[in-house]
MMTF fields as JSON, N, C-alpha, C and O atoms, coordinates in Angstrom:
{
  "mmtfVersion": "1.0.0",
  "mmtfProducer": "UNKNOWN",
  "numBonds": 471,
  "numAtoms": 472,
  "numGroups": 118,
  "numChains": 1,
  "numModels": 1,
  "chainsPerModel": [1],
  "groupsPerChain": [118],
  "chainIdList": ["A"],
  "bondAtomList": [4, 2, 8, 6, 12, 10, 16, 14, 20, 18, 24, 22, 28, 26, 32, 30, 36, 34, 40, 38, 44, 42, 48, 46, 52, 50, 56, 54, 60, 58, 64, 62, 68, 66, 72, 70, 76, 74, 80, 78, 84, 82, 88, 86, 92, 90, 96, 94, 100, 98, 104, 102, 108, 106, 112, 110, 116, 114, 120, 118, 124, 122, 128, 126, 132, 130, 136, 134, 140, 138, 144, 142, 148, 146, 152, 150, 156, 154, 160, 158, 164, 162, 168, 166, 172, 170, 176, 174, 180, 178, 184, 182, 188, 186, 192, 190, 196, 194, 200, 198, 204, 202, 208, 206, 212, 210, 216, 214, 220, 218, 224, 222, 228, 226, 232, 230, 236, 234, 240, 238, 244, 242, 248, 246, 252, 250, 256, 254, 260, 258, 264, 262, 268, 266, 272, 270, 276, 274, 280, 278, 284, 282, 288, 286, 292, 290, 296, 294, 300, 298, 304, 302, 308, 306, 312, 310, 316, 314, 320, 318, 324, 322, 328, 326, 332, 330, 336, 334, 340, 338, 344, 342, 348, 346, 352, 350, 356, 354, 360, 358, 364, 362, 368, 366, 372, 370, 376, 374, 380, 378, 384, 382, 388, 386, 392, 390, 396, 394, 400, 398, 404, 402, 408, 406, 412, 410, 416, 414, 420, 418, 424, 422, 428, 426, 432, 430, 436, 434, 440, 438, 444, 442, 448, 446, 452, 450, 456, 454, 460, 458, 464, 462, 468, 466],
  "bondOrderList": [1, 1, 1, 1, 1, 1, 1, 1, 1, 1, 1, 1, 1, 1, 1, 1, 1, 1, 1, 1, 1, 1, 1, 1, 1, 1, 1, 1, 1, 1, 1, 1, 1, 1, 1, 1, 1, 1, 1, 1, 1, 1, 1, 1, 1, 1, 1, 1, 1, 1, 1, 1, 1, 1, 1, 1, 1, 1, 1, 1, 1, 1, 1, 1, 1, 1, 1, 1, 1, 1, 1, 1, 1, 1, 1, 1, 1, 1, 1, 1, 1, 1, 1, 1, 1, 1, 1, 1, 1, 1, 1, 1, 1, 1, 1, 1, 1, 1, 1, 1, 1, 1, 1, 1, 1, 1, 1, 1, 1, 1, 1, 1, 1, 1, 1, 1, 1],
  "groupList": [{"groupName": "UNK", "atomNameList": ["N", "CA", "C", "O"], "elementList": ["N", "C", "C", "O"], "formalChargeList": [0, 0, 0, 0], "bondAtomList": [1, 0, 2, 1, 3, 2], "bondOrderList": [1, 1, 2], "singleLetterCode": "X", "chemCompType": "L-PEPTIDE LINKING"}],
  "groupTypeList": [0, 0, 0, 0, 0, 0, 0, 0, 0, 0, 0, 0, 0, 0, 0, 0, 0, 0, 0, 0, 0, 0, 0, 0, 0, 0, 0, 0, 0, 0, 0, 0, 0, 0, 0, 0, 0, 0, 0, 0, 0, 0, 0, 0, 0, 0, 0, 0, 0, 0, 0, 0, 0, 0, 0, 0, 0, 0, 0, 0, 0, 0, 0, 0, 0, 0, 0, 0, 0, 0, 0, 0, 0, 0, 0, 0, 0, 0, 0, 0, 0, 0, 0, 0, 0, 0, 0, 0, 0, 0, 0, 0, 0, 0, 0, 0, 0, 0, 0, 0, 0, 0, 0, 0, 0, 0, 0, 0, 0, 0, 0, 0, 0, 0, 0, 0, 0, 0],
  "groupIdList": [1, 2, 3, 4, 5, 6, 7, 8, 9, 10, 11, 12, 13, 14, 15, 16, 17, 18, 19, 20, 21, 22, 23, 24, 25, 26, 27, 28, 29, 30, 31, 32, 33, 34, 35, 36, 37, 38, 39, 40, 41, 42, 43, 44, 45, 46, 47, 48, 49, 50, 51, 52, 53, 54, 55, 56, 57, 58, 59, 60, 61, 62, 63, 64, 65, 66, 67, 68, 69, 70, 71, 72, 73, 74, 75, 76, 77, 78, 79, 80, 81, 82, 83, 84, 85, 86, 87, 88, 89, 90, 91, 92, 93, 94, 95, 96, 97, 98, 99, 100, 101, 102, 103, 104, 105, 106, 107, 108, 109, 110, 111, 112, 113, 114, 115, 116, 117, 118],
  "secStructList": [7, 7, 7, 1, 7, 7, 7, 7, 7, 1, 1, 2, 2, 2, 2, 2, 2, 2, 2, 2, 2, 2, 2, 2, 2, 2, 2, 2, 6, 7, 7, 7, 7, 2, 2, 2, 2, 2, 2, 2, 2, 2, 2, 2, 2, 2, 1, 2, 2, 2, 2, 2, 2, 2, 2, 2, 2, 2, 2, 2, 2, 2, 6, 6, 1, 1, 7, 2, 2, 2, 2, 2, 2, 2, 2, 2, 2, 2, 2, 2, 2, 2, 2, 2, 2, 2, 2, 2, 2, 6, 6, 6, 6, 2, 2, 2, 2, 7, 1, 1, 1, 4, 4, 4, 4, 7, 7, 7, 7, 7, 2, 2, 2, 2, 6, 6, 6, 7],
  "xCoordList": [0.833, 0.0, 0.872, 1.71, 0.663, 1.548, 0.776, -0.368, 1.376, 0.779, 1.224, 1.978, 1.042, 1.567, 2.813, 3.363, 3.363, 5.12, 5.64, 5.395, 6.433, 6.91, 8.713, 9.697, 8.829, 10.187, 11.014, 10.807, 12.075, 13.361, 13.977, 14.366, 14.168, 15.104, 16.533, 16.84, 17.329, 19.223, 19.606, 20.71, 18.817, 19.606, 19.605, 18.505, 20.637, 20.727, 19.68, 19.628, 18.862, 17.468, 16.974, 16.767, 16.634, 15.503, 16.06, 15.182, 17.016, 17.53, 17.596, 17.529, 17.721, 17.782, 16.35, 16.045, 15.259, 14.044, 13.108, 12.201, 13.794, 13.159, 13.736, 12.897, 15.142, 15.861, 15.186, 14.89, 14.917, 14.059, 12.873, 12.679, 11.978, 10.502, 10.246, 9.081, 11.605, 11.529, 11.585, 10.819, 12.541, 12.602, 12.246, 12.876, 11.007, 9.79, 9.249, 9.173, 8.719, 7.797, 8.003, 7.132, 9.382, 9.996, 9.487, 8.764, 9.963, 9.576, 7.707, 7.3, 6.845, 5.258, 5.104, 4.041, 6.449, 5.921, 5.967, 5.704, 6.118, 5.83, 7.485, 8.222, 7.783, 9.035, 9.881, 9.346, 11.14, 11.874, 13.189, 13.307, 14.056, 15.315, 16.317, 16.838, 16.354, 16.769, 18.562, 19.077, 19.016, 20.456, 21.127, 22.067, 20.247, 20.257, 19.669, 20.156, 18.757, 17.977, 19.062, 19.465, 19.358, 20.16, 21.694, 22.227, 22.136, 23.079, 23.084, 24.031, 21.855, 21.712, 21.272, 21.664, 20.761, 20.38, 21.611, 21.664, 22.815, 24.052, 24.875, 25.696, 24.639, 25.605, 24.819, 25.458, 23.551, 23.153, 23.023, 22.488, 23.888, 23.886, 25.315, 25.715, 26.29, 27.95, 27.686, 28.127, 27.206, 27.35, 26.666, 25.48, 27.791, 27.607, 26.229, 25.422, 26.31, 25.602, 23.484, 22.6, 23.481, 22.324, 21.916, 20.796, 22.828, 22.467, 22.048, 21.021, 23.064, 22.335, 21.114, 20.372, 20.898, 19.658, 17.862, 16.783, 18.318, 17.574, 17.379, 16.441, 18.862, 18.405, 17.486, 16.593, 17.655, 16.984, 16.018, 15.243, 15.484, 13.826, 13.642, 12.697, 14.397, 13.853, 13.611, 12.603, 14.623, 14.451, 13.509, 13.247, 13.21, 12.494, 11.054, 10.317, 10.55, 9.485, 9.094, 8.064, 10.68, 10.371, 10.918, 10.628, 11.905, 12.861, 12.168, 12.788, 10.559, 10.07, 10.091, 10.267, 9.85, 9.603, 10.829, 10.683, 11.9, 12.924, 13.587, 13.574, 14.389, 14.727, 15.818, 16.189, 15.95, 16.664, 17.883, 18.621, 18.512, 19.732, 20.338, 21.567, 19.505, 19.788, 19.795, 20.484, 18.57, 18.685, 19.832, 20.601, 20.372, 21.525, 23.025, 23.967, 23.323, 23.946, 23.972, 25.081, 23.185, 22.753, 23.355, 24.071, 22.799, 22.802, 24.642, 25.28, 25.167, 26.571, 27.246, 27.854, 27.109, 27.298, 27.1, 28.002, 25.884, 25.803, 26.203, 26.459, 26.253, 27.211, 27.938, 28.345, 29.168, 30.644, 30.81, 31.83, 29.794, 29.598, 29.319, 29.945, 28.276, 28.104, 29.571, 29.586, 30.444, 30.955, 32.354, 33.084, 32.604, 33.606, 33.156, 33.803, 31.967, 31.301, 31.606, 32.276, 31.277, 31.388, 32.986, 33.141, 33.906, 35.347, 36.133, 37.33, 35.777, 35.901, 35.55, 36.304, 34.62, 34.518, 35.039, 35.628, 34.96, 35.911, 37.471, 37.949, 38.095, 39.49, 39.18, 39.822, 38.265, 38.538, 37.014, 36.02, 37.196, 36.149, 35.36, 34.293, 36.269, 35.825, 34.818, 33.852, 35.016, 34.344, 32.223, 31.392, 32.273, 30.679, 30.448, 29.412, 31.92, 31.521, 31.956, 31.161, 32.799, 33.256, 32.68, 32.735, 31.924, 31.044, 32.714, 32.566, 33.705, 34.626, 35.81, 36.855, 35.607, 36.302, 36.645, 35.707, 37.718, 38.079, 36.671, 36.175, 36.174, 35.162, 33.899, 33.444, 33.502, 32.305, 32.993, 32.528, 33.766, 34.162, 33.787, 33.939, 33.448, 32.57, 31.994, 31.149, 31.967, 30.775, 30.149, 30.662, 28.599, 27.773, 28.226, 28.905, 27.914, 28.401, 27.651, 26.87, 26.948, 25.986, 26.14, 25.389, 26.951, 27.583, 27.472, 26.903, 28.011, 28.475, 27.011, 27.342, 25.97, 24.752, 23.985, 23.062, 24.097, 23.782, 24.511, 23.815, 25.406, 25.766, 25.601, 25.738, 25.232, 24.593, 23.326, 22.87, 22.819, 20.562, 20.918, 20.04, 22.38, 21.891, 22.407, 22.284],
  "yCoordList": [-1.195, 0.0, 1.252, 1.41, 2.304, 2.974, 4.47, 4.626, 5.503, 6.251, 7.631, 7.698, 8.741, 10.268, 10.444, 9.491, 10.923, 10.678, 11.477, 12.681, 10.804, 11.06, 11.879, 11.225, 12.986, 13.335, 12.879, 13.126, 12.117, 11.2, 12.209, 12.993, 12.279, 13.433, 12.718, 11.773, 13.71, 13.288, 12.082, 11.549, 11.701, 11.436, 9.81, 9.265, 9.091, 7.911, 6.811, 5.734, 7.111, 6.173, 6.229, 5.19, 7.708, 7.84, 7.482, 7.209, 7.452, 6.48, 5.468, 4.741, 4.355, 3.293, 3.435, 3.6, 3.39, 3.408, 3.306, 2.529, 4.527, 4.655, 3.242, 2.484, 3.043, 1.992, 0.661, -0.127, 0.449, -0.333, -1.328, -2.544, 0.181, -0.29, 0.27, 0.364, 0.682, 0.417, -1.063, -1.734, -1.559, -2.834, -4.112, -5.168, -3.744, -4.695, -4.597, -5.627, -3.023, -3.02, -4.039, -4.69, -3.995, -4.784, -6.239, -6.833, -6.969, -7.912, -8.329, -9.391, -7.123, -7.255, -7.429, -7.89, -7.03, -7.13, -5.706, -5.721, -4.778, -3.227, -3.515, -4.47, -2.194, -1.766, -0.589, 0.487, -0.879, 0.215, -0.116, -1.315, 0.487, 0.306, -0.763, -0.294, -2.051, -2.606, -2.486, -2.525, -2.356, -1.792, -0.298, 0.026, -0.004, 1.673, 1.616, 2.403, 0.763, 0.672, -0.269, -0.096, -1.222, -2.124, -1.232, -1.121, -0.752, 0.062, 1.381, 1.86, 1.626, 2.902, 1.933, 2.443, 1.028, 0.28, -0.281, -0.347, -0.76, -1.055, -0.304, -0.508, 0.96, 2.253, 2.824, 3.445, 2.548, 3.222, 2.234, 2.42, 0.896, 0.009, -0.364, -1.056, 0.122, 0.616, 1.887, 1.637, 2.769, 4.084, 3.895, 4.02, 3.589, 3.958, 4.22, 3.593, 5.774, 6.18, 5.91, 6.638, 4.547, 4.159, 3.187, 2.972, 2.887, 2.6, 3.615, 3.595, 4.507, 5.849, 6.21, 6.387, 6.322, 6.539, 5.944, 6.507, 4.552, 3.365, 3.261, 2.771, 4.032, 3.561, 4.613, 4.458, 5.821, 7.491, 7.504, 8.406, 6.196, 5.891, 4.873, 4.958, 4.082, 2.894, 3.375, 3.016, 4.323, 4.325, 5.706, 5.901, 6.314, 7.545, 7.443, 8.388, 5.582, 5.352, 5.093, 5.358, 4.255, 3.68, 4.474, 4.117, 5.829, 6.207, 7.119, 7.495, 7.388, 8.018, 6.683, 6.912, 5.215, 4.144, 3.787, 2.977, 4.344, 3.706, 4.514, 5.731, 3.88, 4.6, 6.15, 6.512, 6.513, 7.967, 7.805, 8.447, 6.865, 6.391, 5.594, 5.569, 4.812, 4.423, 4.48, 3.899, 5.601, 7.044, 7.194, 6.952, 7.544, 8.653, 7.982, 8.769, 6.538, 5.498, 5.15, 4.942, 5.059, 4.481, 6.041, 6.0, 7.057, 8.266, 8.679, 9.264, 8.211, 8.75, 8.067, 8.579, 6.422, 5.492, 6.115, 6.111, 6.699, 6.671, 8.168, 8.492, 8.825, 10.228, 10.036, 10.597, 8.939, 8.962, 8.141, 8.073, 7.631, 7.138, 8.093, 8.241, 8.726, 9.68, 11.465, 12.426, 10.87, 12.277, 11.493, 12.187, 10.332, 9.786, 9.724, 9.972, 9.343, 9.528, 11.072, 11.169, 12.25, 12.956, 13.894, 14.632, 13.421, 13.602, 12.485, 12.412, 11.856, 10.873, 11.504, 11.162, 12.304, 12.505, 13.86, 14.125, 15.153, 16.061, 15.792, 16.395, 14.546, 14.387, 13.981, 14.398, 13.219, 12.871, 13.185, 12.46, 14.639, 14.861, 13.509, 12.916, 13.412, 12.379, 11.465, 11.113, 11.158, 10.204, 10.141, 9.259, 11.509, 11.847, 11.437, 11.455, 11.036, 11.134, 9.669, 9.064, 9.009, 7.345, 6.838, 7.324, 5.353, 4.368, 3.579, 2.905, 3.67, 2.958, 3.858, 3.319, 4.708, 5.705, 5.395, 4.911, 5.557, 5.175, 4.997, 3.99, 6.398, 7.013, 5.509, 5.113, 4.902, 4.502, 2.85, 1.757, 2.999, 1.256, 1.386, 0.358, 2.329, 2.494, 1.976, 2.759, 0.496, -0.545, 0.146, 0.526, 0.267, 0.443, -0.239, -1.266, 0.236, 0.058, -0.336, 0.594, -1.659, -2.609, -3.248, -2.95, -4.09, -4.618, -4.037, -4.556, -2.73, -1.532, -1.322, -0.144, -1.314, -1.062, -1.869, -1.405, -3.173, -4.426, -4.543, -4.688, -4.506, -5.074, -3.674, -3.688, -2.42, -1.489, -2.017, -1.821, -2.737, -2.587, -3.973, -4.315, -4.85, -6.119, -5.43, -6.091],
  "zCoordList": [0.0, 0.0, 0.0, 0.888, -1.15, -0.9, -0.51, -0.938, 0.259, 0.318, 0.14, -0.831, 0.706, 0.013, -0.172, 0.38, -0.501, -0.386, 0.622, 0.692, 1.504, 2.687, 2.87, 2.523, 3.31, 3.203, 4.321, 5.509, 3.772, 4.809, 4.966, 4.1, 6.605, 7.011, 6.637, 5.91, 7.565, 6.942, 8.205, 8.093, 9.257, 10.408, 10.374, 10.468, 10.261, 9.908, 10.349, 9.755, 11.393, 11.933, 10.763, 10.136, 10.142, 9.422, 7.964, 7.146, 7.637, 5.898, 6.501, 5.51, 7.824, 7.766, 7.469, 6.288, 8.519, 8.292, 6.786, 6.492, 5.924, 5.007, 3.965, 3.479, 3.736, 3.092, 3.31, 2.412, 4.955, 4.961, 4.838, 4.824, 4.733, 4.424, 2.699, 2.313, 1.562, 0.186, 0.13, -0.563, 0.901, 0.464, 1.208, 1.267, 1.8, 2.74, 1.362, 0.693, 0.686, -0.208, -1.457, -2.034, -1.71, -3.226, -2.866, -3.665, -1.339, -0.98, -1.307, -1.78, -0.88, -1.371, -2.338, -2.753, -3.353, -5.021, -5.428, -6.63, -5.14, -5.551, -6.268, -6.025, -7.329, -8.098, -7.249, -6.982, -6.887, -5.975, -6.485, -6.74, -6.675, -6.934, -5.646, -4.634, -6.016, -5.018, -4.447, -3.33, -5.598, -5.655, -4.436, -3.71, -4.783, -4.429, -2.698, -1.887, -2.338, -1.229, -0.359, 0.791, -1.224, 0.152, 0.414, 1.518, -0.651, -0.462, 0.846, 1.469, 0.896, 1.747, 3.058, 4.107, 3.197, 4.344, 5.192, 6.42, 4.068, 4.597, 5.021, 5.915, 4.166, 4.753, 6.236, 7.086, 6.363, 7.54, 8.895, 9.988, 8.219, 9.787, 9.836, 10.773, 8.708, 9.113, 10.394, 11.516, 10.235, 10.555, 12.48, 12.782, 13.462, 14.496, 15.056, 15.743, 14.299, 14.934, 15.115, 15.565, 14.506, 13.97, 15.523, 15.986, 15.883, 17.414, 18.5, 19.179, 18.517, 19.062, 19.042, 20.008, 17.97, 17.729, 17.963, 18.149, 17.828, 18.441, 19.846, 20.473, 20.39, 21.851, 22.122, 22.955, 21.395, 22.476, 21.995, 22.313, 20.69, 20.713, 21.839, 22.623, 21.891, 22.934, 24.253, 24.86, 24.857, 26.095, 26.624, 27.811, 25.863, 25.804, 26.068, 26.349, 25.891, 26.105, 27.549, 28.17, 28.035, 29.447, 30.47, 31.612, 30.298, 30.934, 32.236, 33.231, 31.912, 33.248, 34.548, 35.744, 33.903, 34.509, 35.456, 36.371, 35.237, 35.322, 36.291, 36.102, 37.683, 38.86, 38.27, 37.153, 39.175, 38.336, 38.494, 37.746, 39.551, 39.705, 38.748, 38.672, 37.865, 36.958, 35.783, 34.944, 35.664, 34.091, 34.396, 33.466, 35.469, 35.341, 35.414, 35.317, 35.583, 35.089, 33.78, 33.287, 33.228, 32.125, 30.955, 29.955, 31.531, 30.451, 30.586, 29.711, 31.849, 31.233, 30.294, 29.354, 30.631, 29.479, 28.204, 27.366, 27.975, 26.604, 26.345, 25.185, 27.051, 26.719, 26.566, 25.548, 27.385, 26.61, 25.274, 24.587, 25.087, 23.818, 22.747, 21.698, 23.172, 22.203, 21.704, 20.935, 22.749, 22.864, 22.122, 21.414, 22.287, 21.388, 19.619, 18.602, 19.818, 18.166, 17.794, 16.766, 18.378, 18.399, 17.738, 16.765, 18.78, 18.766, 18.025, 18.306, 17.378, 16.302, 14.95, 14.039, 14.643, 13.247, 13.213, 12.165, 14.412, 14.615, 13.826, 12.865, 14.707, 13.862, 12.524, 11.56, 12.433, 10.984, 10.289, 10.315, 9.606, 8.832, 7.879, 8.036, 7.039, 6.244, 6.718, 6.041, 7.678, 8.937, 8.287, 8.071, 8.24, 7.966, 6.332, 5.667, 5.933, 3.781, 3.662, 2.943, 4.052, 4.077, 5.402, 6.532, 4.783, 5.775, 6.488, 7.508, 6.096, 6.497, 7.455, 7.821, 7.652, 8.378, 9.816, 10.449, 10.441, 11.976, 12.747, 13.25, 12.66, 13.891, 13.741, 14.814, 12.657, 12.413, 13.0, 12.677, 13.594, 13.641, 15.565, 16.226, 16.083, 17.027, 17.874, 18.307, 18.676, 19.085, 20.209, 21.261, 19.673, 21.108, 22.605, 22.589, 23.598, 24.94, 24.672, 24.47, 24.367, 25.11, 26.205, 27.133, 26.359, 27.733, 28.724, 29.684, 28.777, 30.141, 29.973, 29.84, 29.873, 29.902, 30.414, 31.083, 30.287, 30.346, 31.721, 32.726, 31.792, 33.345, 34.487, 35.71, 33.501, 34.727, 35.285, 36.412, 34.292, 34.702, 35.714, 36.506, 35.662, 35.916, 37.498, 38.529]
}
């Protein structure tokens, strides 16, 4: 089903997102450039910062639920995460124009997160 045409912002959730559901649609049978779609789907789950992003939807839902001692555990984790992503593409411009660049080799603190909640 397709419907009005929708504008994809720049922020890598939202080209994964959109890359995505072109090519759920190709899967229904609809015509989308499949080349072009998995290409942008792969470049936007190289790119770091596509976890970031996932989490400050995920936790944004439960984070009133959640003790404040451990928002506030949890949120420095991902500040120094985010502030190395940050100071990572600072040194190396390029970082934002090549999927292969130092800064993007990046791994989410999952763990240090994971053994905060445990």
């Amino acid at each position: 089903p397709m419907g009005p045409p929708v504008v994809v912002g720049s922020s890598t959730d939202q080209k994964y997102n959109d890359a995505l559901q072109s090519l759920l649609l190709v899967l229904a049978g609809y015509e989308h450039s499949v080349e072009e779609n998995i290409s942008k789907l792969l470049s936007a789950i190289d790119d770091p910062e596509l976890a970031l992003r996932q989490w400050q939807q995920a936790i944004s839902a439960i984070r009133a639920r959640m003790p404040p001692q451990l928002v506030k555990k949890v949120d420095n984790i991902i500040q120094k995460y985010e502030t190395a992503l940050t100071e990572g593409v600072s040194r190396d411009p390029a970082s934002t124009f090549s999927a292969r660049s130092t800064p993007r080799s990046l791994p989410f603190p999952s763990d240090e997160v994971l053994n905060t909640i445990d």
